[in-house]
N, CA, C and O of each residue as an XYZ file, in Angstrom:
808
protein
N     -22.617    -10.008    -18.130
C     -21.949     -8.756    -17.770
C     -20.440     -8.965    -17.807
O     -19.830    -10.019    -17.628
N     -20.095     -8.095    -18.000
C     -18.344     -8.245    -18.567
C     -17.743     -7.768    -17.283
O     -18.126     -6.768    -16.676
N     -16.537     -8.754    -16.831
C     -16.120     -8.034    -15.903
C     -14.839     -7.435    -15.905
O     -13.854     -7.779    -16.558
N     -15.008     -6.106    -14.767
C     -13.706     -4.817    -15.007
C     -12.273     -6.072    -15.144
O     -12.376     -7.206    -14.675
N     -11.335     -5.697    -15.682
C      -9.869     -6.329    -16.023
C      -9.122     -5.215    -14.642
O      -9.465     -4.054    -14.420
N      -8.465     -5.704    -14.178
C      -7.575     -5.148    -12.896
C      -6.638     -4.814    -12.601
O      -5.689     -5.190    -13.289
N      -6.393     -4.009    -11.529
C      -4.812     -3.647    -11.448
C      -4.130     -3.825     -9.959
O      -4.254     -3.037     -9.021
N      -3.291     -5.194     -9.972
C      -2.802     -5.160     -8.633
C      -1.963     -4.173     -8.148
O      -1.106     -3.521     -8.745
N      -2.209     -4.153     -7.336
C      -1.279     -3.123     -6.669
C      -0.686     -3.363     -5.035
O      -1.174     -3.071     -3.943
N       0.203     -3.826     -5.311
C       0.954     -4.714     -3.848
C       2.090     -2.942     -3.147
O       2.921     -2.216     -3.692
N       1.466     -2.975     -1.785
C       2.273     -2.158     -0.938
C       2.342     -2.635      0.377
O       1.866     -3.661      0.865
N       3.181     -1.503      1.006
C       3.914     -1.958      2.284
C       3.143     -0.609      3.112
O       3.230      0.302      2.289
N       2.588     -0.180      4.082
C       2.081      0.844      4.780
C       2.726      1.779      5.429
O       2.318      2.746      6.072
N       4.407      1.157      5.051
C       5.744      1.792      5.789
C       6.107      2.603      4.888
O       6.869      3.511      5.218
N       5.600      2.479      3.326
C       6.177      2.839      2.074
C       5.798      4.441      1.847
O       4.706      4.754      1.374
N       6.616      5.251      2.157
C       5.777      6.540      1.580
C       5.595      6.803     -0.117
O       4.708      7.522     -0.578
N       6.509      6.149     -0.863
C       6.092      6.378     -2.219
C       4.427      5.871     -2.696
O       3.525      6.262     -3.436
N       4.828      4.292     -1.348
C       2.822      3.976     -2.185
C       2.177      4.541     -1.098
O       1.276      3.839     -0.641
N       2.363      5.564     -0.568
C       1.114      7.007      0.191
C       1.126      7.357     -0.935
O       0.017      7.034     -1.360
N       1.834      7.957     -1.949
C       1.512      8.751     -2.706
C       0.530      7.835     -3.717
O      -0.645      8.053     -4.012
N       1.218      6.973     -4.055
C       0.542      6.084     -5.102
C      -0.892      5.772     -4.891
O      -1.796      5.755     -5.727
N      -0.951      5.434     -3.121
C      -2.556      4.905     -2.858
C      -3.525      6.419     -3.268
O      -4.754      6.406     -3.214
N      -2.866      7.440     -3.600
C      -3.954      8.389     -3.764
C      -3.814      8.862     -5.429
O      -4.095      9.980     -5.860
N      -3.403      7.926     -6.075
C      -3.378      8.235     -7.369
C      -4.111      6.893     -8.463
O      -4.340      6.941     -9.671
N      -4.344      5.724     -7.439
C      -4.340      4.757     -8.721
C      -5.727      4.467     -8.585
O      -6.139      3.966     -9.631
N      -6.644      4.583     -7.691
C      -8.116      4.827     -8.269
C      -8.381      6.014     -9.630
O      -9.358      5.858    -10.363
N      -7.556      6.997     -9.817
C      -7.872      7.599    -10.702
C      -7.583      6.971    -12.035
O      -8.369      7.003    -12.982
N      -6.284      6.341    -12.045
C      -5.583      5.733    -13.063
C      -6.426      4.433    -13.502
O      -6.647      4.213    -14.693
N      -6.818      3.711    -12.631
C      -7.709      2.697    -13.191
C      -8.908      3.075    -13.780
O      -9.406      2.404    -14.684
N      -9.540      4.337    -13.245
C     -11.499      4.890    -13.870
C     -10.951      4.910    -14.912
O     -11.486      4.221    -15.780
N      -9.597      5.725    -15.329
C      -9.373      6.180    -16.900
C      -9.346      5.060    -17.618
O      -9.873      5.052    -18.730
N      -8.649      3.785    -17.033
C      -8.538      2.470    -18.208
C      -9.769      1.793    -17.973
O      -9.784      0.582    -18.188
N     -10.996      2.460    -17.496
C     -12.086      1.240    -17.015
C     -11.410     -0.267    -16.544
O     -11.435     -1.360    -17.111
N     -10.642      0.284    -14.921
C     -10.136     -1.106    -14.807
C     -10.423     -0.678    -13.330
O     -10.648      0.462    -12.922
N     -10.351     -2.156    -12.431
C     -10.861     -1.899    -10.610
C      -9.359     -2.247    -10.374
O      -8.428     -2.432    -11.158
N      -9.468     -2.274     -8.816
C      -8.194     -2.113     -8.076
C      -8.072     -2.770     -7.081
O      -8.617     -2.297     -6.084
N      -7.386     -4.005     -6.931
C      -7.098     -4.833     -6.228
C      -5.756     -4.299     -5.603
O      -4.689     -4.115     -6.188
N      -6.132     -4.045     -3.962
C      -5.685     -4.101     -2.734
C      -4.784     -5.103     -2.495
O      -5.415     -6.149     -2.349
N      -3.336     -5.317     -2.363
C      -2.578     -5.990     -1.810
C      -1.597     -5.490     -1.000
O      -0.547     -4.915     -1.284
N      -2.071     -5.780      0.014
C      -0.825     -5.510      1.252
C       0.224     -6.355      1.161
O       0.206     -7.380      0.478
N       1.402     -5.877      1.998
C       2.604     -6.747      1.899
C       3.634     -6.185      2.844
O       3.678     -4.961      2.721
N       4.501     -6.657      3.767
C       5.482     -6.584      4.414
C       7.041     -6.715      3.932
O       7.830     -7.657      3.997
N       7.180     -5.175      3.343
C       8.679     -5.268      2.640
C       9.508     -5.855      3.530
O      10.187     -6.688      2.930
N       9.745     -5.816      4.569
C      10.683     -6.775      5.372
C      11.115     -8.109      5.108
O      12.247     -8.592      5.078
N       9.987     -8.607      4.922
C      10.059    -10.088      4.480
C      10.457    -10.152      2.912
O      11.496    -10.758      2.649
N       9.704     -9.566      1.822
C      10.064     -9.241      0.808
C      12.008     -8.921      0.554
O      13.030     -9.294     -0.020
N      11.575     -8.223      1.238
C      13.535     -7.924      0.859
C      14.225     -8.734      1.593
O      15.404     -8.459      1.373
N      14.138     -9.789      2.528
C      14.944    -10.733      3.260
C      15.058    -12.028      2.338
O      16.017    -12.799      2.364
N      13.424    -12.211      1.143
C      13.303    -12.841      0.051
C      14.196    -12.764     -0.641
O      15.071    -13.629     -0.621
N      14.249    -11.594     -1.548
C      14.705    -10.852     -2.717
C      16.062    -10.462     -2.369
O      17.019    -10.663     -3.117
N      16.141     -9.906     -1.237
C      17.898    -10.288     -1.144
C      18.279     -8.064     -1.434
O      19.335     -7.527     -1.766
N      17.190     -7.546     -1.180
C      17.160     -6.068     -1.702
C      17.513     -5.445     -0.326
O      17.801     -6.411      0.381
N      17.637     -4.281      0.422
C      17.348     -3.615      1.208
C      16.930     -2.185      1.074
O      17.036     -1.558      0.020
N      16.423     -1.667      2.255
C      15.528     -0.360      2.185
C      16.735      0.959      1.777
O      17.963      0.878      1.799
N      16.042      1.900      1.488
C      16.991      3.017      1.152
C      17.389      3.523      2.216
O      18.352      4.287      2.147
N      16.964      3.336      3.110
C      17.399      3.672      4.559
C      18.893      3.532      4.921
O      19.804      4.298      5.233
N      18.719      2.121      4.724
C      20.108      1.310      4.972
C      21.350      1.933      4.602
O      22.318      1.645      5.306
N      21.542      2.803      3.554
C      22.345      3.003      2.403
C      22.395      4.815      2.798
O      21.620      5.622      2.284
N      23.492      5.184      3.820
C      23.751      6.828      4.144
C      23.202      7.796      2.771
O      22.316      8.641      2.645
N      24.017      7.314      2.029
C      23.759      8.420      0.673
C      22.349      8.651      0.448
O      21.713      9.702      0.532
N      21.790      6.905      0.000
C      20.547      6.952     -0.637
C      19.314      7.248      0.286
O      18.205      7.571     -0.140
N      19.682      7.084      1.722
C      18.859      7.624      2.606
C      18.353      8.656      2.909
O      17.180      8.949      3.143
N      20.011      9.696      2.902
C      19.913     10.989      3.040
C      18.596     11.861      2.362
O      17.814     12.668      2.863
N      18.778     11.129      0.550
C      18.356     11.454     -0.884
C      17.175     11.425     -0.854
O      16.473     12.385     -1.171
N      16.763     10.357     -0.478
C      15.662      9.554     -0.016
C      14.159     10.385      0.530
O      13.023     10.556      0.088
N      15.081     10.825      1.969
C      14.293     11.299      2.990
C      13.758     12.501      2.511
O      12.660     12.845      2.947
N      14.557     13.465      1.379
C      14.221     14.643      0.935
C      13.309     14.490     -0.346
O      12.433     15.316     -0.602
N      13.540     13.485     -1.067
C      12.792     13.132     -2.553
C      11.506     12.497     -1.860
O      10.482     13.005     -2.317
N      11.302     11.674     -1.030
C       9.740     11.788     -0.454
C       9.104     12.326      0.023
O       7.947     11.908      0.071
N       9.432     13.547      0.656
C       8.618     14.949      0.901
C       8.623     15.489     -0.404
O       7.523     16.001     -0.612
N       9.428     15.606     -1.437
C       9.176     16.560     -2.312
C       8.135     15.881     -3.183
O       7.223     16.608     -3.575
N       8.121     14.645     -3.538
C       7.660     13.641     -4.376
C       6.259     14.273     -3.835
O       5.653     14.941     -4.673
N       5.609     14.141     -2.429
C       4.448     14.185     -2.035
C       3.770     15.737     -2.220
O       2.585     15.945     -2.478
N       4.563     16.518     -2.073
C       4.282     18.150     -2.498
C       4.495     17.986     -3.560
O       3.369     18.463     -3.698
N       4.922     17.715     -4.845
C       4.414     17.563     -6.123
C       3.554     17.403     -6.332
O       2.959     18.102     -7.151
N       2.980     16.357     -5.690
C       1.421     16.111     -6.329
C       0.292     16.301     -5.269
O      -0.700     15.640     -4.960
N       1.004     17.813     -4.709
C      -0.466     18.128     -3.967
C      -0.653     17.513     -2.380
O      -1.704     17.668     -1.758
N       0.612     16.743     -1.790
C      -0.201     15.914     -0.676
C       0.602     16.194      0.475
O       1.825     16.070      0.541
N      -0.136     16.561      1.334
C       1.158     16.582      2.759
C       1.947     15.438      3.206
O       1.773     14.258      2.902
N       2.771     15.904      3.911
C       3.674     14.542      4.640
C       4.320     15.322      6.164
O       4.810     16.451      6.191
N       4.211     14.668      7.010
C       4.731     14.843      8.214
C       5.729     13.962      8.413
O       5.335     13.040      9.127
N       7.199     13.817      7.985
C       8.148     12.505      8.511
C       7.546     11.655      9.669
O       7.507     12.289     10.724
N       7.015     10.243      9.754
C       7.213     10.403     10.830
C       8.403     10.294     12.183
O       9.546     10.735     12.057
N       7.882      9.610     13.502
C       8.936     10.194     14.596
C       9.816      8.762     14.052
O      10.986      8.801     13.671
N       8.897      7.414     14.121
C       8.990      6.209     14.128
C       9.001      5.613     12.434
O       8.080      5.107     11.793
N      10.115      5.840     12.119
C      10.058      4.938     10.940
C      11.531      3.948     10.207
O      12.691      4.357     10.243
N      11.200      2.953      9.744
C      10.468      2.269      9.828
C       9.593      1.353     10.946
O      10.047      1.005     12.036
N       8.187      1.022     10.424
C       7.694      0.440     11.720
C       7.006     -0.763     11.384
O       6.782     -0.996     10.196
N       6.627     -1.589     12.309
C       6.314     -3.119     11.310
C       4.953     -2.759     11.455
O       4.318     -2.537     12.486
N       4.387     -2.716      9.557
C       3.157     -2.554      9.238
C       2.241     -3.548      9.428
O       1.343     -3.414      8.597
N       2.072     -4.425     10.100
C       1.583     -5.733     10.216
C       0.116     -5.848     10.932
O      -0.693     -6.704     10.573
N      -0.214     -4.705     12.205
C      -1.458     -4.692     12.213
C      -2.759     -3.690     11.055
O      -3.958     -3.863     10.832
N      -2.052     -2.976     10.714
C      -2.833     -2.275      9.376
C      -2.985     -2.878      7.857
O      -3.619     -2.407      6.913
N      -2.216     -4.045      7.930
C      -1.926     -5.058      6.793
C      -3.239     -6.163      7.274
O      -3.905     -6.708      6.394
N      -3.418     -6.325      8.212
C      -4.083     -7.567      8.038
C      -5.695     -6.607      8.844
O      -6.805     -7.134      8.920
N      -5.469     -5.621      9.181
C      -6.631     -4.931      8.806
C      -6.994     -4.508      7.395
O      -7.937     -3.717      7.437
N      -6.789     -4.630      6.784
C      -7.527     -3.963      5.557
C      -7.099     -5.499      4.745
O      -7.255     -5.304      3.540
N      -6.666     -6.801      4.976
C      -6.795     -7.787      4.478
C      -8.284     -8.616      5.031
O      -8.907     -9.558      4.541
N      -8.495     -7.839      6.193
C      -9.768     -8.084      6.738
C     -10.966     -7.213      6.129
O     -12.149     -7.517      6.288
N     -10.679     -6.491      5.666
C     -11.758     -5.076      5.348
C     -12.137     -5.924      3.998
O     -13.288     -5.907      3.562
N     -10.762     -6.901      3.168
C     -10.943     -6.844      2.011
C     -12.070     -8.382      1.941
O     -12.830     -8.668      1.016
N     -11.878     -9.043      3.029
C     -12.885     -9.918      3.631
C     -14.068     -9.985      3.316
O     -14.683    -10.855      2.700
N     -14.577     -8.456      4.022
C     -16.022     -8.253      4.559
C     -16.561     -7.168      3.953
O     -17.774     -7.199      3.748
N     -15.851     -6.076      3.572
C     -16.474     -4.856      2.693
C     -15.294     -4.377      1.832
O     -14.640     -3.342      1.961
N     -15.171     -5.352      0.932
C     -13.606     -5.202     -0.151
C     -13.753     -3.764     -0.694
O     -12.793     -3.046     -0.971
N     -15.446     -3.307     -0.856
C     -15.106     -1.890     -1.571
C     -14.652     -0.780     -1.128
O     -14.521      0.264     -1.767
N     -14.355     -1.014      0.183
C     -13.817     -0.263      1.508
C     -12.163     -0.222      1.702
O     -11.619      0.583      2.459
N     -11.570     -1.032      1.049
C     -10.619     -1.679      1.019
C      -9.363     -0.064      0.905
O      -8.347      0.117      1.575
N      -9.821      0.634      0.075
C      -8.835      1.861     -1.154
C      -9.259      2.668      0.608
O      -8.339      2.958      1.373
N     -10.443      2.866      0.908
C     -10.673      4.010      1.509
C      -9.778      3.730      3.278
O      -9.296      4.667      3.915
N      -9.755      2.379      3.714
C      -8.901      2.359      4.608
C      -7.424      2.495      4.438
O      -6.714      2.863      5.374
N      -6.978      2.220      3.323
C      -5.722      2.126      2.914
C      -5.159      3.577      2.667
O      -3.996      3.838      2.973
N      -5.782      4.276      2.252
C      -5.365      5.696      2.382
C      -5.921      6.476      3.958
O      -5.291      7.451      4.368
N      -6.575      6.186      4.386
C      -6.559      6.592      5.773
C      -5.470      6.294      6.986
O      -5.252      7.093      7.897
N      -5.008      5.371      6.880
C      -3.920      4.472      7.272
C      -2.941      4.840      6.873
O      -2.139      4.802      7.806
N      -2.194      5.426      5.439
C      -1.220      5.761      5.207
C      -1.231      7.490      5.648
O      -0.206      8.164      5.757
N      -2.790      8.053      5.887
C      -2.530      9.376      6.451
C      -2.565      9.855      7.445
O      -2.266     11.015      7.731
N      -3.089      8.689      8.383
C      -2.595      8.519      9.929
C      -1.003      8.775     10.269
O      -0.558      9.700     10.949
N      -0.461      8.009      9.800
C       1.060      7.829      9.550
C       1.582      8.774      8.908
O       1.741      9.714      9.687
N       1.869      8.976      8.079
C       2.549      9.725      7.282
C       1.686     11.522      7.224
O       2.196     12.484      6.650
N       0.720     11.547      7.757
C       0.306     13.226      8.139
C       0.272     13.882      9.581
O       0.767     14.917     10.028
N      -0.603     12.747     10.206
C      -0.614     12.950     11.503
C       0.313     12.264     12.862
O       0.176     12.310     14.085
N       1.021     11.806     12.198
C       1.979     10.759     13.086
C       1.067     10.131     13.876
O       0.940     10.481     15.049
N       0.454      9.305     13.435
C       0.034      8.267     14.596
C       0.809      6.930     14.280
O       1.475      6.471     13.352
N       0.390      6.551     15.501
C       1.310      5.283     15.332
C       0.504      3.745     15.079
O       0.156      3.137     16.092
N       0.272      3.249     13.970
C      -0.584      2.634     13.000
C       0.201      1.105     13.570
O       0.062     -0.031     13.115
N       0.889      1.493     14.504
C       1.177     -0.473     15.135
C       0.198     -0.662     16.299
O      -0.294     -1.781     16.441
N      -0.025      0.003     16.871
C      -1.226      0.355     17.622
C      -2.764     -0.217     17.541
O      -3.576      0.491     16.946
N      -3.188     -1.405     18.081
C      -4.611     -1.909     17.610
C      -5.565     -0.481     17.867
O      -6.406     -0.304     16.985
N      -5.543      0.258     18.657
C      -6.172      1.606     19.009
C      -6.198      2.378     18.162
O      -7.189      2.951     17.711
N      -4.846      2.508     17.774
C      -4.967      3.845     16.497
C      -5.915      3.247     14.787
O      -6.682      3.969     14.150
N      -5.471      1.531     14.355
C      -6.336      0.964     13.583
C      -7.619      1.494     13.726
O      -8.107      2.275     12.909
N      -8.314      1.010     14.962
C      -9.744      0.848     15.441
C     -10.083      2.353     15.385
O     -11.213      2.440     14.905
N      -9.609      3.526     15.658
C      -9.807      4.655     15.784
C      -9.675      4.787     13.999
O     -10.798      5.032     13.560
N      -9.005      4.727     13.273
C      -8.732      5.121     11.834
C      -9.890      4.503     11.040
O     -10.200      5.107     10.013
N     -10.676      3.236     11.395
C     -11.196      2.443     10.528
C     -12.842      2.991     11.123
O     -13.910      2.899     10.518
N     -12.601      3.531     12.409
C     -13.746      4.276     12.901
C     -14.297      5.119     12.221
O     -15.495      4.964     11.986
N     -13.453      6.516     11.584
C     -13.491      7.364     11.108
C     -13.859      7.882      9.680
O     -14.159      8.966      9.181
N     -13.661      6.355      9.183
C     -14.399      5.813      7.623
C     -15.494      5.350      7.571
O     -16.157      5.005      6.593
N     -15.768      5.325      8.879
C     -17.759      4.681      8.720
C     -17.743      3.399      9.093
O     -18.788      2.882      9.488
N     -16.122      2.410      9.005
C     -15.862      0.860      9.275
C     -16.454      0.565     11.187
O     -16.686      1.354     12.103
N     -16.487     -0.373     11.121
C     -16.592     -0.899     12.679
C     -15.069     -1.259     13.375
O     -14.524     -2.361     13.300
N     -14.644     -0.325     13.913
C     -13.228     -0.755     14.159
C     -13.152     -1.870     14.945
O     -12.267     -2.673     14.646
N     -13.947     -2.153     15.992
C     -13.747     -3.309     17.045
C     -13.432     -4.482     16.195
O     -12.420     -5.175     16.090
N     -14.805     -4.504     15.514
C     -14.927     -6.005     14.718
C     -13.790     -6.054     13.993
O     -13.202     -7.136     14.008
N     -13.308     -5.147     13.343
C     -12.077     -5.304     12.242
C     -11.011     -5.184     12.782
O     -10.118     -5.067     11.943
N     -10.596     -5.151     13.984
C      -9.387     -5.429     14.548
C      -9.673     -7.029     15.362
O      -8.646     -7.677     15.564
N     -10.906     -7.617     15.789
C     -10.976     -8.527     15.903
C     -10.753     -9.653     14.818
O      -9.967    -10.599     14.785
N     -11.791     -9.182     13.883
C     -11.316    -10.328     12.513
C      -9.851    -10.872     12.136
O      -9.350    -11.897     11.674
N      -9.416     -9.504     12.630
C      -7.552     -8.873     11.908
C      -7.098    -10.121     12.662
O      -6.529    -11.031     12.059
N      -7.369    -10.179     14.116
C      -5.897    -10.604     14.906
C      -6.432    -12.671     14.822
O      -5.714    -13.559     15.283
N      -7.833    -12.920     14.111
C      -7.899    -14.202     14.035
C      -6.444    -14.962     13.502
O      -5.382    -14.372     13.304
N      -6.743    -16.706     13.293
C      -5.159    -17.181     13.101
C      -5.753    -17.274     11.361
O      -4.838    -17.566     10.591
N      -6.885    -17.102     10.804
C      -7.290    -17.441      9.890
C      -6.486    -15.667      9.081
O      -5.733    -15.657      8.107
N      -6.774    -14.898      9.554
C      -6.271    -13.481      8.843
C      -4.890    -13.679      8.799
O      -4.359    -13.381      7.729
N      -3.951    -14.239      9.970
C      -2.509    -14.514     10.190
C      -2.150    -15.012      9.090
O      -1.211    -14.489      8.491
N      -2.707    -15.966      8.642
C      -2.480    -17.027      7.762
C      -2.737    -16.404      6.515
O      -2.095    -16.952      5.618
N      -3.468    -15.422      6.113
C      -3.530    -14.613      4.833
C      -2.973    -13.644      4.882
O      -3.157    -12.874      3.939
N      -2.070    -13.232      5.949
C      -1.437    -12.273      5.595
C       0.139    -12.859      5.203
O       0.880    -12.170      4.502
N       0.504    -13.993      5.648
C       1.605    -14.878      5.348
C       1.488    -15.133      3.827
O       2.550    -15.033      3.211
N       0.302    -15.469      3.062
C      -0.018    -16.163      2.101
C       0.175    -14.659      1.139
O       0.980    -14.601      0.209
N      -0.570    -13.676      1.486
C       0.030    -12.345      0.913
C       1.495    -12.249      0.433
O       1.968    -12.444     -0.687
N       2.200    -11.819      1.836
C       3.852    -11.675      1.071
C       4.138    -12.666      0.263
O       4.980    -12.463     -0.612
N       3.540    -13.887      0.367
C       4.327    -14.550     -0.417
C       3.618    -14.273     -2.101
O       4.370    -13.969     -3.027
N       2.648    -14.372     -2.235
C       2.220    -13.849     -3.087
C       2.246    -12.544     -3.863
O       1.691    -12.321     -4.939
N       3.031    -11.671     -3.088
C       3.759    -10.386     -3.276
C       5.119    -10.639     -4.132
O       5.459    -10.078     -5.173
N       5.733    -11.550     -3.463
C       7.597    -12.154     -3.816
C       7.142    -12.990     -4.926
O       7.850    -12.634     -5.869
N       6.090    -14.207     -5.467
C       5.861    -14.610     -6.652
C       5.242    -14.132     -7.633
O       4.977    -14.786     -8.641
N       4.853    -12.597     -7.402
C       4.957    -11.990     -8.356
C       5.855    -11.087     -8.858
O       5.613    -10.142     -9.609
N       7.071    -11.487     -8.328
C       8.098    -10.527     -8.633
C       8.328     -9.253     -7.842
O       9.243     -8.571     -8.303
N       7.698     -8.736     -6.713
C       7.743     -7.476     -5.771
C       9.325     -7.951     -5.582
O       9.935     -9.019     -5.525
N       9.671     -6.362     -5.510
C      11.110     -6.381     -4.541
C      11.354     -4.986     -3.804
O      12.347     -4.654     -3.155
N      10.222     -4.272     -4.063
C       9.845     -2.766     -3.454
C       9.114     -2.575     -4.049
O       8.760     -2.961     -5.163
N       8.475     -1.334     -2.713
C       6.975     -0.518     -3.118
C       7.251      0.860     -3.869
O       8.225      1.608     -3.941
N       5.668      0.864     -4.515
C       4.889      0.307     -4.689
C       5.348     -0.419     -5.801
O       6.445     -0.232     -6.328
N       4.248     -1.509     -6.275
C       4.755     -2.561     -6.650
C       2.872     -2.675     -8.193
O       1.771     -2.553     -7.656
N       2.887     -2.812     -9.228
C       1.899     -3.018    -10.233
C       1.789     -4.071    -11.040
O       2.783     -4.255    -11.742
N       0.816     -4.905    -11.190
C       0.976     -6.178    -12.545
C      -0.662     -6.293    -12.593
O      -1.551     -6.717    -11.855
N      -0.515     -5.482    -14.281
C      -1.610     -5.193    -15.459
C      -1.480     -5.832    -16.292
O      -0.704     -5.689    -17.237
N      -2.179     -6.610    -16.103
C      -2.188     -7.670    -17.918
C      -1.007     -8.529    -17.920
O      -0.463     -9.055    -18.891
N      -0.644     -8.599    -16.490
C       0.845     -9.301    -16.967
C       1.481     -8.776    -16.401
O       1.930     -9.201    -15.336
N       1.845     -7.298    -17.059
C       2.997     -6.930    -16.756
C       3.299     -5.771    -15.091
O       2.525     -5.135    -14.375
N       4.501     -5.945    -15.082
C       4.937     -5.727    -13.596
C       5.360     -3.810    -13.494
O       6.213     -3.407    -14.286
N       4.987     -3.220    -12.927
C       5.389     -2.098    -12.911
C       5.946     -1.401    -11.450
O       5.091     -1.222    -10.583
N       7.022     -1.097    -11.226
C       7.891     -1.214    -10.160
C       8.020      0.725    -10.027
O       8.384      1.593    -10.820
N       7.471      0.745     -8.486
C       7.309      2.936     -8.245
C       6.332      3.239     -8.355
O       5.531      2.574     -9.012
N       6.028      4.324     -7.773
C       5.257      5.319     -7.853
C       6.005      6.283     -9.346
O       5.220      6.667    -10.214
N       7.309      6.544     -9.471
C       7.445      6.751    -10.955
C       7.293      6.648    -11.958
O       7.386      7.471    -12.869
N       6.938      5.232    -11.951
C       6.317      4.510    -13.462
C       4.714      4.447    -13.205
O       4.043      3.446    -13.455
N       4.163      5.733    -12.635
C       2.794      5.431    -12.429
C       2.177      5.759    -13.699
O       1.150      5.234    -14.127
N       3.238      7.155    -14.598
C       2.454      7.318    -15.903
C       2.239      6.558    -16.844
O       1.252      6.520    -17.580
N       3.436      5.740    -16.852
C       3.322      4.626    -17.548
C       2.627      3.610    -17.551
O       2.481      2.842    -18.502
N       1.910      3.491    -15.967
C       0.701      2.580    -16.154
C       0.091      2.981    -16.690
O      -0.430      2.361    -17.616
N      -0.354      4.941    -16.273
C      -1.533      5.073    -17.071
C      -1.809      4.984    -18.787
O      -2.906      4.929    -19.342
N      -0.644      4.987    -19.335
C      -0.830      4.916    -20.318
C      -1.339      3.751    -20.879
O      -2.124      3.674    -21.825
N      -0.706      2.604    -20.059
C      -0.828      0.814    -20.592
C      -2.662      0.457    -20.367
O      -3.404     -0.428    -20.794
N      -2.904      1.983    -19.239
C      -4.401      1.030    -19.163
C      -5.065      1.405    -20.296
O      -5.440      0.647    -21.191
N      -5.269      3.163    -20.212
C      -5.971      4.105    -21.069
C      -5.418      3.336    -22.662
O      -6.150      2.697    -23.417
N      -3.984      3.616    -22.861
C      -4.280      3.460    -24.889
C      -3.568      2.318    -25.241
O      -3.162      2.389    -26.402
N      -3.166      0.945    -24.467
C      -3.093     -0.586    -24.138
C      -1.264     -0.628    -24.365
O      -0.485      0.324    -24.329
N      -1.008     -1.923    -24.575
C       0.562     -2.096    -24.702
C       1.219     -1.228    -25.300
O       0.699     -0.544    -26.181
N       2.521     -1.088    -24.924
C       3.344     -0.643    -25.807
C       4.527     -1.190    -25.351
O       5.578     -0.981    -25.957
C-alpha cells in the first residue's frame, strides 16, 4: 500500500492567521491526495531563535494587523472575536494536541481547530487546563486523560523537541508549510500550496 506524501504544517495557537489556515488545509491536502501532519509550536521561542518579532510589537504593523485579521477571517467565511487576552502563552493547548497526536493522531486537525475557536470565537481562555479539558470534551476526546498525558515530563520534553524542530525547519512565523521540501511561509501563500500539491512543482 502506498503511503499518502504530507504536508507539515507547524503553528502557534496564538496565531490567528493559522485559525484561518487550520480550517483550510485539510481541504488543500484531499485535493493533492496528501495527509496532514499537526505541528504545534511556540512562536515565542521561535522568534527569540530567529531573531523576528510579532506584529504586535511594531505600532504601525500592529495597528494593520489587528484589522487585516478580522478581515482575512470574514473573507473566507469564519468568525473572529479579538480576543480580551492576547498574546497568551499557547503552551497548554500545544502539548495537548501533541498528546492527542500520541494517542488518537486522527483527532489531532479536529482539536486544533476547536482550540483555535475557543480562543479566537468564544474568548475562552485556552491557558486554562479547564478550558483544554472542557474543549477536548466537546470533540468526543477524554479531556481528563489528555490534560493528564499533556502535563507528563515525557510530553514537556516533546513539546521542547517540537519548537526546535519548528526553527530547523526554517519557521520564523505562522503559519508555517514544508511539501516535498519546500517551505511555505502564511496563510497567503495557501494557494500556492494548493497548487504545488494538486498540479506538482513549479
Amino acid at each position: 500500500m502506498t503511503t499518502k506524501q504530507t504536508i507539515d504544517f507547524y503553528f502557534d495557537l496564538t496565531s490567528p492567521y493559522s485559525y484561518v489556515a487550520a480550517e483550510q488545509i485539510e481541504e488543500i491536502a484531499a485535493e493533492g491526495n496528501r495527509s496532514v501532519n499537526y505541528k504545534p509550536t511556540l512562536l515565542g521561542f521561535v522568534f527569540k531563535s530567529t531573531g523576528n518579532t510579532a506584529p504586535m510589537m511594531n505600532p504601525a504593523k500592529g495597528k494593520y494587523s489587528a484589522k487585516d485579521f478580522a478581515r482575512t477571517a470574514r473573507f473566507h467565511g469564519l468568525k473572529i472575536n479579538w480576543p480580551k487576552k492576547f498574546p497568551i502563552n499557547a503552551t497548554t493547548g500545544s502539548r495537548a494536541i501533541l498528546q492527542v497526536l500520541n494517542t488518537q493522531p486522527e483527532k489531532a486537525g479536529a482539536l486544533t481547530r476547536a482550540l483555535y475557536k475557543a480562543y479566537f470565537v468564544d474568548g475562552q481562555d485556552i491557558t486554562e487546563d479547564s478550558t483544554v479539558q472542557a474543549v477536548a470534551d466537546s470533540i468526543g476526546l477524554d479531556g481528563a486523560a489528555l490534560i493528564a498525558g499533556a502535563q507528563t515530563d515525557a510530553v514537556k520534553e516533546q513539546m521542547k523537541n517540537a519548537v526546535q524542530e519548528s526553527i530547523d525547519a526554517g519557521m520564523f512565523g505562522a503559519p508555517y508549510f514544508v511539501v516535498d521540501g519546500e517551505a511555505f511561509w502564511g496563510q497567503d501563500r495557501m494557494e500556492q500550496l494548493r497548487r504545488w500539491v494538486v498540479q506538482g512543482p513549479f
